[in-house]
C-alpha positions in Angstrom: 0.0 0.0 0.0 1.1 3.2 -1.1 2.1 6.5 1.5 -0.6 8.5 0.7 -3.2 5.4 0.2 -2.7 5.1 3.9 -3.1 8.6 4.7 -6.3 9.0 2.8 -7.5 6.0 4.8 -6.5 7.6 8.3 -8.1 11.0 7.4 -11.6 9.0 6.4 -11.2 7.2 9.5 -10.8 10.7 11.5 -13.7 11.9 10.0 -16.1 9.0 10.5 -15.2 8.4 14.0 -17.7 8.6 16.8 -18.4 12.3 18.8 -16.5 13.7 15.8 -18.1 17.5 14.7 -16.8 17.9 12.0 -19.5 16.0 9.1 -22.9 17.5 10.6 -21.9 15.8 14.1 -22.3 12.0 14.4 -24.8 12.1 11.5 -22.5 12.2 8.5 -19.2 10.9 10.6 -20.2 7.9 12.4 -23.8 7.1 11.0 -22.2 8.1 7.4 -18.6 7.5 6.1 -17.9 5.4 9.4 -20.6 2.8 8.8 -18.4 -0.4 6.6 -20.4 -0.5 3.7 -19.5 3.5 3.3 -16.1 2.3 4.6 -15.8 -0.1 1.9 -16.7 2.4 -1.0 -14.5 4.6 -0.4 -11.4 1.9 0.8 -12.3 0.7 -2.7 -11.9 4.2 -4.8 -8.7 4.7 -2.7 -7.2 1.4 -3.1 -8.0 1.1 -7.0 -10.5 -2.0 -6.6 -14.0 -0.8 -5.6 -15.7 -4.0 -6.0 -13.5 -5.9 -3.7 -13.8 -3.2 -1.1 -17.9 -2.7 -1.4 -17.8 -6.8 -0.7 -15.5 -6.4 2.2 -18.1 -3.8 3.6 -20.8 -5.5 3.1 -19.7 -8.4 4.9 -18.1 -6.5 7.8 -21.7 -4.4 8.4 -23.6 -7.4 8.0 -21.8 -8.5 11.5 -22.4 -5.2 13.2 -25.8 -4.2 11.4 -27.6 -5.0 14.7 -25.4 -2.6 16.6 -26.8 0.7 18.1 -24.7 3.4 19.9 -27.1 4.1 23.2 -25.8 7.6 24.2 -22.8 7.8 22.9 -21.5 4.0 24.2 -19.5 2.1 22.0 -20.7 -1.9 21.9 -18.0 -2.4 19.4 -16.3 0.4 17.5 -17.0 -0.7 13.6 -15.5 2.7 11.9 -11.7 1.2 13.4 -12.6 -2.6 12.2 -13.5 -0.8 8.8 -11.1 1.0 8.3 -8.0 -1.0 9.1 -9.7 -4.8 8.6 -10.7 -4.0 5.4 -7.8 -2.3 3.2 -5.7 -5.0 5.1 -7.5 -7.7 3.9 -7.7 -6.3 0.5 -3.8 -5.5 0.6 -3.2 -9.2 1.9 -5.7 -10.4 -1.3 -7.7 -12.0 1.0 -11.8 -11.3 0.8 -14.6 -10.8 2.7 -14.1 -13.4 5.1 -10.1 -12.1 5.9 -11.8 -9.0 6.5 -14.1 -10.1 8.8 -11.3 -12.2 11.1 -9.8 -8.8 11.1 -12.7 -6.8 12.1 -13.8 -8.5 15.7 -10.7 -8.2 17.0 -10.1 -4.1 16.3 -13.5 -4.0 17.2 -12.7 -4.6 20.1 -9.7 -2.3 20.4 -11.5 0.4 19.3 -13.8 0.3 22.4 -10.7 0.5 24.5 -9.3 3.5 22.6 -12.7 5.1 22.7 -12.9 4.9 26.1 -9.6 6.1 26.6 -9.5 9.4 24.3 -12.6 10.6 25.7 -11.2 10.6 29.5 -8.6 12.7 27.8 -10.7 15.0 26.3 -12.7 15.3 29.4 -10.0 17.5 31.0 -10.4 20.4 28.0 -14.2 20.3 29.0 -13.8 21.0 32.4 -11.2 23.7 31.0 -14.0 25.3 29.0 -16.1 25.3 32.2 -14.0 27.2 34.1 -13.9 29.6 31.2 -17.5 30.0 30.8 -17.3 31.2 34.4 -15.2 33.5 33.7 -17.1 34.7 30.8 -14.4 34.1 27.8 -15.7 33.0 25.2 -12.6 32.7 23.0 -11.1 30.4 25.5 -14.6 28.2 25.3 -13.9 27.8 21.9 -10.2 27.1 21.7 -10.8 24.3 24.7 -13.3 22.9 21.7 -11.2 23.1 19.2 -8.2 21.6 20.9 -10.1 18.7 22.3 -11.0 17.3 19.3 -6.9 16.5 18.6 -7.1 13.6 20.7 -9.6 11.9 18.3 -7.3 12.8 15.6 -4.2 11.5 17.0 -5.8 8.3 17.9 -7.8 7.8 15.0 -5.2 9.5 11.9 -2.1 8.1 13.0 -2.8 4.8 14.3 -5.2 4.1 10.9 -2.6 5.2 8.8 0.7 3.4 10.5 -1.1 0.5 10.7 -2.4 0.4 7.1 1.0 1.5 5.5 2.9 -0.8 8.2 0.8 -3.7 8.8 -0.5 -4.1 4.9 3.2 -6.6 4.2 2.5 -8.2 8.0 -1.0 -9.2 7.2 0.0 -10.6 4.0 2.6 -12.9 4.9 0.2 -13.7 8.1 -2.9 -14.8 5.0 -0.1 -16.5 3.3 1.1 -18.6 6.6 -1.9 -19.8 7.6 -3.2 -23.3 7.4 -5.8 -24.1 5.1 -7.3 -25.6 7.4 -7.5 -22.1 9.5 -8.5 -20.6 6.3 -11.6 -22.6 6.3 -12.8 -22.0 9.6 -12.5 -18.1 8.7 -14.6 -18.8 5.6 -17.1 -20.7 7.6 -17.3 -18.0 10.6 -17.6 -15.1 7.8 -21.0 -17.1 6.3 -21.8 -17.6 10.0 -21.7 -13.9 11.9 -23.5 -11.7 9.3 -26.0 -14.5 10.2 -26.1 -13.7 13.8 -26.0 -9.3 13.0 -29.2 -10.2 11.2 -30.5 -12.2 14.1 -29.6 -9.4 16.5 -31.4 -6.7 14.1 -34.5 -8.6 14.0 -34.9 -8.7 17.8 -34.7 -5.4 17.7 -37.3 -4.3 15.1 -39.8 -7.8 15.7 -42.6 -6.8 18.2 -44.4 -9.8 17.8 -43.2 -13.5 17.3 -45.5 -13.7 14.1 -43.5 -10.9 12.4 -41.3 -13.4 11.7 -43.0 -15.2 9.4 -43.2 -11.6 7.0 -39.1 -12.2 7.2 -39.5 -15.7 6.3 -41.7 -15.3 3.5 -38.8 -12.8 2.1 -36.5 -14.8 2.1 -38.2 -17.7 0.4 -39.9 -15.4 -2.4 -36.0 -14.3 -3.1 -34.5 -17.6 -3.2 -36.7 -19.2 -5.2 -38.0 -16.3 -7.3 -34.4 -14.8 -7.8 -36.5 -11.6 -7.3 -34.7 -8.4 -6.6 -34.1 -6.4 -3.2 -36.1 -3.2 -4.7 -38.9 -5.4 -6.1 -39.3 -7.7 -2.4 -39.2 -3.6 -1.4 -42.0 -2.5 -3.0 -43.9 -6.0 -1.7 -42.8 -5.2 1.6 -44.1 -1.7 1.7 -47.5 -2.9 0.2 -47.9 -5.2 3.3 -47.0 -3.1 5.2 -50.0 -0.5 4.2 -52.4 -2.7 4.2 -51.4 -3.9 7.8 -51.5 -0.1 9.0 -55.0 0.1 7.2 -56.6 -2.4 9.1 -55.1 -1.6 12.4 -56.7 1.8 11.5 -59.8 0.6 10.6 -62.1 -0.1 13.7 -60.4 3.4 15.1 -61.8 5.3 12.0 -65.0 4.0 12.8 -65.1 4.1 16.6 -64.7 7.9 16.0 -67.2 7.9 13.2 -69.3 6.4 15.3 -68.8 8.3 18.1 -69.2 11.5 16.1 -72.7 10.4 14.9 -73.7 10.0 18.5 -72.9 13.2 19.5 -74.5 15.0 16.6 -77.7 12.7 18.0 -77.1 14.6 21.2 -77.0 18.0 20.2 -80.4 17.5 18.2 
């Protein structure tokens, strides 16, 4: 991997890290550029191979696509296991599945380093307080500025050293391994996009018999070889006429209670 490959990587990292300000907040850093599919487009129109790199993402947010960020806590910090597990893997030639053997791990490193550079940047808050007391404003907003350099440092520098560093390490690492071990991490990348998927639908399933709408998706694409946009479009239709006749005996409750009170006034 090429110098400034690896610093493009690092600065895409930066910027779609969590509690970074700069992309609209968290809404275009770490729900945007820092989710892996995104991480994967853009790993692929650095790297030169944009197909490869969409796959990796895919595969890498298929684990993690039940994941939520409840006030700013970090179950597993995805943007890191993007953006180093992926352009490794694709450095190394491996796929999808190297990627993903890649990913847990920094996952869970990133949590750690999370943690970590927001105690740090904790003190330049309690900075800006003491400003704000004393009324100086251009302080307040130096403190802000300056503790967003943690995130940088962390984030920048360790993607980029890593990806320019580690890119001939992981490579003769793909190359070392057992076939054996190569098959496990083939079966285990089929197998944990499985269980994100489990985990998002215990999220968004209410009712046990929801399951059968996911069910019957599944089997109209498998064996109908029907598009995502056109199982879509089915799945917004069902879902209309399921909000219709909820609706229904409401509507008519207040119809009918409209009615009586017309009744009354005569």
């Amino acid at each position: 991997m090429e110098l400034w490959q690896a610093l493009l990587i690092g600065f895409f990292a930066y910027l779609g890290r969590n509690q970074v300000p700069w992309l609209f907040g968290t809404t275009g850093g770490w729900y945007g550029i820092g989710r892996p599919l995104v991480a994967g487009l853009i790993i692929g129109l650095i790297m030169g191979d944009v197909t490869t790199g969409v796959l990796c993402g895919i595969a890498v947010q298929a684990i993690f696509i039940g994941q939520i960020t409840p006030g700013g806590a970090v179950p597993s910090d995805l943007n890191l296991a993007a953006f180093i597990g992926i352009p490794l893997a694709m450095a190394a030639g491996g796929g999808a599945e190297a990627a993903i053997a890649l990913a847990i791990p920094l996952g869970s490193l990133g949590v750690a380093l999370h943690n970590f550079t927001m105690t740090v940047q904790s003190y330049f808050s309690h900075r800006a307080d003491k400003y704000a007391e004393k009324g100086n404003a251009d302080k307040i907003c130096l403190m802000n500025i300056i503790g967003t350099l943690p995130s940088f440092i962390e984030r920048f520098f360790l993607v980029t050293i890593i990806c320019y560093f580690g890119a001939p390490f992981a490579e003769k690492l793909l190359s070392a391994l057992p076939g054996a071990v190569l098959h496990f991490l083939q079966i285990g990348g089929k197998m944990l996009p499985a269980l994100g998927f489990a985990l998002l639908l215990k999220q968004i399933i209410s009712e046990r018999w929801m399951i059968m709408l996911f069910l019957f998706g599944w089997v109209l694409t498998v064996n109908t070889g029907m598009t995502t946009t056109s199982l879509v479009l089915i799945a917004v239709a069902i879902a209309l006429l399921f909000v219709m006749k909820k609706g229904n005996p409401v509507a008519l409750t207040s119809a009918g209670s409209i009615a009586e009170g017309d009744e009354y006034d005569e």
